[in-house]
N, C-alpha and C positions, 0 to 999 in steps of 0.2 A: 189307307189314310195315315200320314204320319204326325208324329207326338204332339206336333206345335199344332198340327190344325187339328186333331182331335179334341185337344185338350182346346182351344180355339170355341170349339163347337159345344164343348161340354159346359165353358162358363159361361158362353153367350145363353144358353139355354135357362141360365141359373139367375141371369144379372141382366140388365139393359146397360149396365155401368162399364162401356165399353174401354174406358180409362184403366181396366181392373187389369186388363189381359197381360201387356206386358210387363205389369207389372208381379203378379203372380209368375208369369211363368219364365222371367229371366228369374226370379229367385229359385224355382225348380230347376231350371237348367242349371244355375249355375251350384246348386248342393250335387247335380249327380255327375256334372261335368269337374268335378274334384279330381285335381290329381292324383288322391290317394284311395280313387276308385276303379278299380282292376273288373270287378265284377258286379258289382251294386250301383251302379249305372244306367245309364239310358236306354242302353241295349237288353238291359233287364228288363226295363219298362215296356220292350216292344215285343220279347220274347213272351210277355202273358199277354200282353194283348193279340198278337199272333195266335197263342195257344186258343183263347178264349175263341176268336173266329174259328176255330178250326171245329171244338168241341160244340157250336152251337146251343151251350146250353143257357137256357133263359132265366135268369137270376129274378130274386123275389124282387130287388130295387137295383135295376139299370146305374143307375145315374147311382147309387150307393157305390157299389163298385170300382166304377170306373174311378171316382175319388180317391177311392181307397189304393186301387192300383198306384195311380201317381204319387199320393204322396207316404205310403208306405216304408217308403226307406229314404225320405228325404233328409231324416238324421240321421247320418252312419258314422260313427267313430270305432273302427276296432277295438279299442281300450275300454269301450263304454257297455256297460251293459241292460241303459235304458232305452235305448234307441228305438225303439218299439215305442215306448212309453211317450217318448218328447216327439218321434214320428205324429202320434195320435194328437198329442195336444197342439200339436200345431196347426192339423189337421181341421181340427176341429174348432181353431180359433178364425181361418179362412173363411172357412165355411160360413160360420156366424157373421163375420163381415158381409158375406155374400145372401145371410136372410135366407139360408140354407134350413128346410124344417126340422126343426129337432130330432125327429125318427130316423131322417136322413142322416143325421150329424151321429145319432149313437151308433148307427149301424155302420157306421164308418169308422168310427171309434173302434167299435167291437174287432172287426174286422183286421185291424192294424195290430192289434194288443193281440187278436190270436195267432201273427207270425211270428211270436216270440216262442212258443210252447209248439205249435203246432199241434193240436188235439184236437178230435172230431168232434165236431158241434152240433148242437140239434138242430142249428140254423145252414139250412143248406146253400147260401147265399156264401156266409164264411167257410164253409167247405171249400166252395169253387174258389175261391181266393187262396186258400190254403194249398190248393191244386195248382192252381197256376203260379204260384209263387215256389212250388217245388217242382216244377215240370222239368226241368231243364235234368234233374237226376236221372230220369227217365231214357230221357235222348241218348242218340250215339256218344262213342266210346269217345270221338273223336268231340263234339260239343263238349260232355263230360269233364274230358281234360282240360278244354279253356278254360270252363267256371271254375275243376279244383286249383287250376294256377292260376286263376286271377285272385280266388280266395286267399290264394298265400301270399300273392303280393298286397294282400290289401291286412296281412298280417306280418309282414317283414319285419314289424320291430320286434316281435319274438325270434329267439334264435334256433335251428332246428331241434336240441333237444329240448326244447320246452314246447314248440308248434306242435311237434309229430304225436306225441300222448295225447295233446289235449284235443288234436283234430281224430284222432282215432276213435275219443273217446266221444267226443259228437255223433261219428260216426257208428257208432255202436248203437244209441241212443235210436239211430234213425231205422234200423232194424230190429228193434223189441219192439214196433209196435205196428201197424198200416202205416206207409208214407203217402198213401192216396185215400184219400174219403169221398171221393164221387167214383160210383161205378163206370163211366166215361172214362176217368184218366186211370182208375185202379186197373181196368183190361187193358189199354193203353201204354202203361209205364209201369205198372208196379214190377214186374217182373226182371225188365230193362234196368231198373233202379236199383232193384237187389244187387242182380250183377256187377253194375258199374260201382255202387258204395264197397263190394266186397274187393275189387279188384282194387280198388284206392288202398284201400285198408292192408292190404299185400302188400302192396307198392311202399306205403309208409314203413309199415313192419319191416322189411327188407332195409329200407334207409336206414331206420334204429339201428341194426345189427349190425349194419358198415359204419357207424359212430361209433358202437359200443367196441368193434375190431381194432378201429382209427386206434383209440384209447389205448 
């Protein structure tokens, strides 16, 4: 199924207000179809919902979820560092429009606020969110390098000595602690993930030292 009829399917379910549809989701298209979105994109959007079919795993609230997915990164500013935060309020002001039950509406909240931190939650519902919103580290070498060069072009007004420390240091982050919290994706990808963040981390570190040579 792809994005528009999914997402199609999912407001029908929520609304009889069949006036809502294009109009919701040309505003999703057009926040992820941004030009200054390299990797935070649409194609993100189908790469969890892909993963999620794959892992078949049955989340506490379906329909939480699935919200959550789509509009998770529907604010992305590079520069910005609430994006998460205005992702959720937005999220959550839809919803309300749409007479979405409040349970629904926090847990979609929650959900969006913990892709900022990424930390295991007791709620195994935001785990698998947090799983699939980091799947793609996992993947091959060859996926891997799309999403680290799309992430750098969707950081291009930094200039390499200011990107490279501050993406390493991301990256470091991402190995002090599990990058996976369901045991599904942890056998899966965590291993894959290691590798691939360490081998980035190389690669940067090498760039640095042919700047600091340049010099």
């Amino acid at each position: 199924m792809n994005l528009k009829s999914r997402f199609k399917k999912l407001l029908y379910s929520s609304t009889t207000r069949e006036e809502l549809f294009p109009l919701y989701w040309n505003e999703l298209e057009k926040a992820y179809q941004n030009n200054s979105r390299a990797y935070h994109n649409l194609s993100h959007l189908e790469n969890m919902f892909d993963e999620w079919e794959q892992c078949q795993i049955i989340p506490q609230n379906q329909q939480a979820l699935e919200w959550a997915i789509f509009y998770h990164d529907i604010i992305y500013k590079a520069t910005k560092k609430n994006n998460e935060l205005k992702s959720a309020q937005l999220c959550e002001e839809r919803l309300k429009e749409l007479d979405i039950p409040t349970d629904v509406r926090s847990l979609c909240f929650e959900m969006i606020i913990a892709t900022q931190k990424h930390q295991k939650s007791d709620n195994e519902t935001i785990n698998l969110m947090l799983d699939l919103d980091m799947s793609i580290l996992g993947q091959s070498w060859e996926a891997y390098q799309t999403y680290y060069e799309g992430v750098r072009k969707e950081y291009a007004i930094y200039p390499d000595f200011l990107y490279h420390p501050g993406r390493v240091k991301v990256l470091q982050t991402f190995l002090q602690q599990p990058i996976f919290h369901t045991s599904f994706f942890k056998d899966k990808y965590e291993a894959k993930a290691i590798e691939n963040i360490k081998t980035e981390i190389a690669f940067l570190e090498k760039l640095r030292k042919l700047i600091v040579l340049e010099k």
